[in-house]
SEGULO-13560 format. One line per field, with one value per residue (C-alpha): residue in three letters; chain; residue number from 1; z, x, y. Coordinates in steps of 0.02 Angstrom, whole numbers, plus 50000, padded with zeros to 5 digits. Each point is the difference from the previous one (the first is absolute). Layout:
code: c(ALA / ...)
unit: c(A / ...)
pos: c(NUM / ...)
Z: c(Z / ...)
X: c(X / ...)
Y: c(Y / ...)
REM end
This chain:
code: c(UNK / UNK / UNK / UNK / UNK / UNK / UNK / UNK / UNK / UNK / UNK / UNK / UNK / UNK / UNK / UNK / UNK / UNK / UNK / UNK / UNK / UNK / UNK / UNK / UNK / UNK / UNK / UNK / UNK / UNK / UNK / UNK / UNK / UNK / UNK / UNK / UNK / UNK / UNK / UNK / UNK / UNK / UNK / UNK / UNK / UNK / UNK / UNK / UNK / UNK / UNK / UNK / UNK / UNK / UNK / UNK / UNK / UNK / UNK / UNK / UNK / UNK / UNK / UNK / UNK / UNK / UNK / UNK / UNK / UNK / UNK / UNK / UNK / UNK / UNK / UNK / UNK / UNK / UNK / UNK / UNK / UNK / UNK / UNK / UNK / UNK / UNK / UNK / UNK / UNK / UNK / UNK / UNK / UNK / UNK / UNK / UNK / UNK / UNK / UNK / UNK / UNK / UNK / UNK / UNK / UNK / UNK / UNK / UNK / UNK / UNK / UNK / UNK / UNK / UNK / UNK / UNK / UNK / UNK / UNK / UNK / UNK / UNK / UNK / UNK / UNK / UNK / UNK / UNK / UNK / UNK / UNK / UNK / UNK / UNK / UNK / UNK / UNK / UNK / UNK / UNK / UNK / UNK / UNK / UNK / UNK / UNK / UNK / UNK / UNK / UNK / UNK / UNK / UNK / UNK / UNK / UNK / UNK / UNK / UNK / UNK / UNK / UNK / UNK / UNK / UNK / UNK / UNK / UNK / UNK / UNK / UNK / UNK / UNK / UNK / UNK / UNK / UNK / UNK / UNK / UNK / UNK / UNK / UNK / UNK / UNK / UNK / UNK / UNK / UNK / UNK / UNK / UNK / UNK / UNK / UNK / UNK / UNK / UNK / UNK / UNK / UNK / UNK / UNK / UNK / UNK)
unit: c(A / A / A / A / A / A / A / A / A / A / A / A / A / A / A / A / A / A / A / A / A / A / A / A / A / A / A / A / A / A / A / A / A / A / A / A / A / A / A / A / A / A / A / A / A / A / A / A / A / A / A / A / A / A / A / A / A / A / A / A / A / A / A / A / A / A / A / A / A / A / A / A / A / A / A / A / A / A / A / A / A / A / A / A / A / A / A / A / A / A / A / A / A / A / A / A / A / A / A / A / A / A / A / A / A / A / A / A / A / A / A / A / A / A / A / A / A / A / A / A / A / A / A / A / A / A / A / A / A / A / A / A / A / A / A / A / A / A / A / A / A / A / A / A / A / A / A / A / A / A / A / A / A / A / A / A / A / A / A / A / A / A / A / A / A / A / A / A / A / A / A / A / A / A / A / A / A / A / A / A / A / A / A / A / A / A / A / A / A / A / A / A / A / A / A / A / A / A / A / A / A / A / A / A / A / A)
pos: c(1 / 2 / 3 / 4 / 5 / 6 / 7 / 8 / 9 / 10 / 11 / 12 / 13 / 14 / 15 / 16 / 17 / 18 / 19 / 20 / 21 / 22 / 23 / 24 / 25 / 26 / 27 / 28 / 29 / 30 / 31 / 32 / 33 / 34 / 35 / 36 / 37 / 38 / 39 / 40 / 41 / 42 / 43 / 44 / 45 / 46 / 47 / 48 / 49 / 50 / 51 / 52 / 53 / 54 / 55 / 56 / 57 / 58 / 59 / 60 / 61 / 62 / 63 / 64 / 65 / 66 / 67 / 68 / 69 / 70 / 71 / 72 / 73 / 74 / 75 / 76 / 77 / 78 / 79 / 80 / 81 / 82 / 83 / 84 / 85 / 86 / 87 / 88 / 89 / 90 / 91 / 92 / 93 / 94 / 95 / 96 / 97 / 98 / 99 / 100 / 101 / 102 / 103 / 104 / 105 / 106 / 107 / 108 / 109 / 110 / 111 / 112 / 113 / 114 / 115 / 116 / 117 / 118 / 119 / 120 / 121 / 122 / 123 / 124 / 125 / 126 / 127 / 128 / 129 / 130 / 131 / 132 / 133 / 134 / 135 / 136 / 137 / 138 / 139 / 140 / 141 / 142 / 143 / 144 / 145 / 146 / 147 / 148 / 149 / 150 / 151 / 152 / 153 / 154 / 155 / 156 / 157 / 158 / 159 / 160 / 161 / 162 / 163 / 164 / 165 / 166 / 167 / 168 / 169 / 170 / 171 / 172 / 173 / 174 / 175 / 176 / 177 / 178 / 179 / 180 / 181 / 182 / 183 / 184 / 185 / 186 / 187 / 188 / 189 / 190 / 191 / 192 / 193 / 194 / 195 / 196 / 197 / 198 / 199 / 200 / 201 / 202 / 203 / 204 / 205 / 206)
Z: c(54473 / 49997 / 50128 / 50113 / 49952 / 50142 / 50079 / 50008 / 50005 / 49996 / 49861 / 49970 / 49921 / 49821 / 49908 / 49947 / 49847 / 49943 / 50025 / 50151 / 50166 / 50155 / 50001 / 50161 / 50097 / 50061 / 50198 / 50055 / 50157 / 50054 / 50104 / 50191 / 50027 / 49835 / 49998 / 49862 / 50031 / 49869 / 49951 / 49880 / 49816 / 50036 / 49859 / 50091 / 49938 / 50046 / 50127 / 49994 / 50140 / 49933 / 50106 / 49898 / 50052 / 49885 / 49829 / 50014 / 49872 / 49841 / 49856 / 49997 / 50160 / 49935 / 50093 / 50045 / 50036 / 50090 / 50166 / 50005 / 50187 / 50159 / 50073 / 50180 / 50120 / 50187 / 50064 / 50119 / 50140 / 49929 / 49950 / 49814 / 49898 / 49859 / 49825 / 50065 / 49913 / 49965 / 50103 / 50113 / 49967 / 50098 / 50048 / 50091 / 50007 / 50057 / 49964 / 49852 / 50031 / 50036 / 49853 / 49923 / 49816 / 49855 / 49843 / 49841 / 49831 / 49864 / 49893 / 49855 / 49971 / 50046 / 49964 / 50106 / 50048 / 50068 / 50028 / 49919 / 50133 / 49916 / 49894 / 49907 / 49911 / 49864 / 49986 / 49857 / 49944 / 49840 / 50133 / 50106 / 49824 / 49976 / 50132 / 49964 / 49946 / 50118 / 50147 / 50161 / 50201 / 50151 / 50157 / 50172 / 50083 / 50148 / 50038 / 50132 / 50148 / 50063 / 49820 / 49977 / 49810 / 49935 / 49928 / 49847 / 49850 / 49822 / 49965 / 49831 / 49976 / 49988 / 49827 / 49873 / 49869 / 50126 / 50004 / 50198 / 50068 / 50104 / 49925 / 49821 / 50014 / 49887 / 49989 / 50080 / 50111 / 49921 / 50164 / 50012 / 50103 / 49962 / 49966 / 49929 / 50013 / 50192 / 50135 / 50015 / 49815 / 49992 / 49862 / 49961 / 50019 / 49998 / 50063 / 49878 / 50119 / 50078 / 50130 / 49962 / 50163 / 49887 / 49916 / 50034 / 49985 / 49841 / 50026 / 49793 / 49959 / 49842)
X: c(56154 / 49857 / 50040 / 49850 / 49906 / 49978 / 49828 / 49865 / 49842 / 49834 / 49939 / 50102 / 49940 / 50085 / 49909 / 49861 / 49913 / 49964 / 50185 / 50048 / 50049 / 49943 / 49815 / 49904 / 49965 / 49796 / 50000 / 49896 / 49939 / 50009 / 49870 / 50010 / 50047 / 50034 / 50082 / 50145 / 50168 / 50043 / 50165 / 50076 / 49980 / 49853 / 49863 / 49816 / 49827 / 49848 / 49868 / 49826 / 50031 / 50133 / 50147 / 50132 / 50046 / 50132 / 49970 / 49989 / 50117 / 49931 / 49870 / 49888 / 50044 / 49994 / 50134 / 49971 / 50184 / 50144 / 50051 / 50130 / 50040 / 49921 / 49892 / 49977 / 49925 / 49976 / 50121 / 49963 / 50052 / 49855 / 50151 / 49976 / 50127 / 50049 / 50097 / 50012 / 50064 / 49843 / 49819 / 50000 / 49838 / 49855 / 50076 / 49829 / 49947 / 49850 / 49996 / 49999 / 50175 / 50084 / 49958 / 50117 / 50030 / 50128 / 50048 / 49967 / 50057 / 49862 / 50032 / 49879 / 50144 / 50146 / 50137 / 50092 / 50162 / 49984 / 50120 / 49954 / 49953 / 50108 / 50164 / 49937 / 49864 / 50110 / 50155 / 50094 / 49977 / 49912 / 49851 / 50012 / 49977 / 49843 / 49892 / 50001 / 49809 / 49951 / 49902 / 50040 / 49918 / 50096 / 50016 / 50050 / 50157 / 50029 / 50046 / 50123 / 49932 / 50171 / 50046 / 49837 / 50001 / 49859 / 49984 / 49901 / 50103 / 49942 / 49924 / 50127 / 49951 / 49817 / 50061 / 49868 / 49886 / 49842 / 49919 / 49956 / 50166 / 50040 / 50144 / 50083 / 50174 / 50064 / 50198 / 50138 / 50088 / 50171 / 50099 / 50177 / 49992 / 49837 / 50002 / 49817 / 50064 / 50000 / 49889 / 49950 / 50022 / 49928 / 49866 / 49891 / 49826 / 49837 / 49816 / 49883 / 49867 / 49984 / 49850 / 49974 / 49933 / 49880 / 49912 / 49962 / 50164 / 50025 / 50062 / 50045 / 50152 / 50092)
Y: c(54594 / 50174 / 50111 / 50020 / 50157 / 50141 / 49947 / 50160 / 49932 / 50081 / 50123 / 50154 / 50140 / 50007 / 50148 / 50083 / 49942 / 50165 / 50066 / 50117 / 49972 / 49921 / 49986 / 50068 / 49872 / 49954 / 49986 / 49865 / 49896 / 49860 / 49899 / 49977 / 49812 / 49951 / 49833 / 50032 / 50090 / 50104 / 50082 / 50146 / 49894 / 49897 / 50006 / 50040 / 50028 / 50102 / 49951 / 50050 / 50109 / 50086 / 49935 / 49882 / 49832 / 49907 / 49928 / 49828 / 49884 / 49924 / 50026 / 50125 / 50096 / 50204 / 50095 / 50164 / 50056 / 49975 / 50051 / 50140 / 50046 / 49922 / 50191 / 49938 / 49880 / 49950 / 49878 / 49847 / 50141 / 50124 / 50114 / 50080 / 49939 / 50135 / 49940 / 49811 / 49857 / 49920 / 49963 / 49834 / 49890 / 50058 / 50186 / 50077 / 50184 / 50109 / 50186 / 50077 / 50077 / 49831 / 49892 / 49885 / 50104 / 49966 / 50080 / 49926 / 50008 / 49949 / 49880 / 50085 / 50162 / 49890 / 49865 / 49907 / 49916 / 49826 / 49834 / 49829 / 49863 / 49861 / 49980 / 49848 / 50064 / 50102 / 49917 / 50113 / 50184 / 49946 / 49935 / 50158 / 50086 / 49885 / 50049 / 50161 / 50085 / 49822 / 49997 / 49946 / 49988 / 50052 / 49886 / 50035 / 49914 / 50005 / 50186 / 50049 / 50127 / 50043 / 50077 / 50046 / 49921 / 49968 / 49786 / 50050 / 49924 / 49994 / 49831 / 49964 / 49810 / 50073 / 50105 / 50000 / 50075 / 49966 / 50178 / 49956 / 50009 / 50125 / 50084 / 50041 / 49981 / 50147 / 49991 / 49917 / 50125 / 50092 / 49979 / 49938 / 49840 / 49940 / 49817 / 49934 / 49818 / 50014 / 50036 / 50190 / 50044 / 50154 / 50082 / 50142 / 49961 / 50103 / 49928 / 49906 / 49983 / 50175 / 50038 / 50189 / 50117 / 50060 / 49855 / 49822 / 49874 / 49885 / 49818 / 50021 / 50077 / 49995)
REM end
């Protein structure tokens, strides 16, 4: 019987695409009341007025980056929270000063680490060894607000050529442990369909 691999979920910051180390981080808002928690991993996209809300799943969606760290926001209390664990749904704010703000990574300079949503999908190494230069979309699971993980999985049973998916998976990662024939199998990935700040988002990838 596979040993169950260690669960992480959420993207991970693997490298930079150009070489180097950590990238510097964009700070960004995000909108009073919006309806979505988010968490440390979660994929998210630009809005027209410049705050980021997450990236939903499936074709077609760009991504502008990942989140990296969880800035601030005002509790249910009105107290500012500092380095939290993630943003409940519908966190409110006012002044300037007190907006909800989170650091993310962008997907355009970066690849990631990410866990596979099922263990059915690829059942041997040879078909973990298949999907690589593939695309793939993430989905959301249910994510767990006591941790603080993040439910954004990659979407393996969605592998394939189709330039719209959301993510090219890259490599399977070296890691002593990892199991692709299980749940959580865990790959390299970088973003096909990447919303850059500076121009208008594709829904074609490669």
């Amino acid at each position: 019987m596979a040993r169950a691999n260690f669960q992480r979920n959420g993207f991970q910051f693997y490298s930079p695409k150009g070489g180097g180390g950590l990238p510097q981080p964009m700070p960004k808002a995000v909108a009073d009341n919006y309806g979505t928690a988010l968490y440390v991993g979660d994929p998210v996209a630009l809005v027209s007025d410049g705050t980021i809300a997450r990236a939903a799943a499936g074709s077609g969606t760009a991504i502008y980056g990942v989140i990296s760290a969880i800035l601030q926001f005002k509790n249910a209390d009105g107290v500012l929270v500092r380095n939290g664990k993630y943003i409940p749904a519908n966190t409110r704010w006012t002044a300037h000063e007190d907006r909800t703000m989170v650091q993310v990574i962008l997907a355009s300079s970066s690849f990631f680490a990410v866990d596979a949503d099922d263990g059915s999908t690829i059942t041997t190494l040879a078909g973990a060894m298949d999907v690589e230069g593939e695309n793939c979309d993430h989905i959301f699971a249910t994510a767990d607000a006591g941790l603080g993980l993040s439910g954004a999985l990659l979407d393996i049973s969605t592998n394939n050529t189709t330039d719209s998916l959301q993510w090219r998976i890259q490599a399977k990662l070296a890691q002593v442990g990892n199991d692709f024939t299980v749940t959580h199998g865990r790959y390299i990935v970088s973003c096909n369909v990447v919303q850059d700040g500076n121009v208008a988002s594709s829904a074609t990838g490669i």
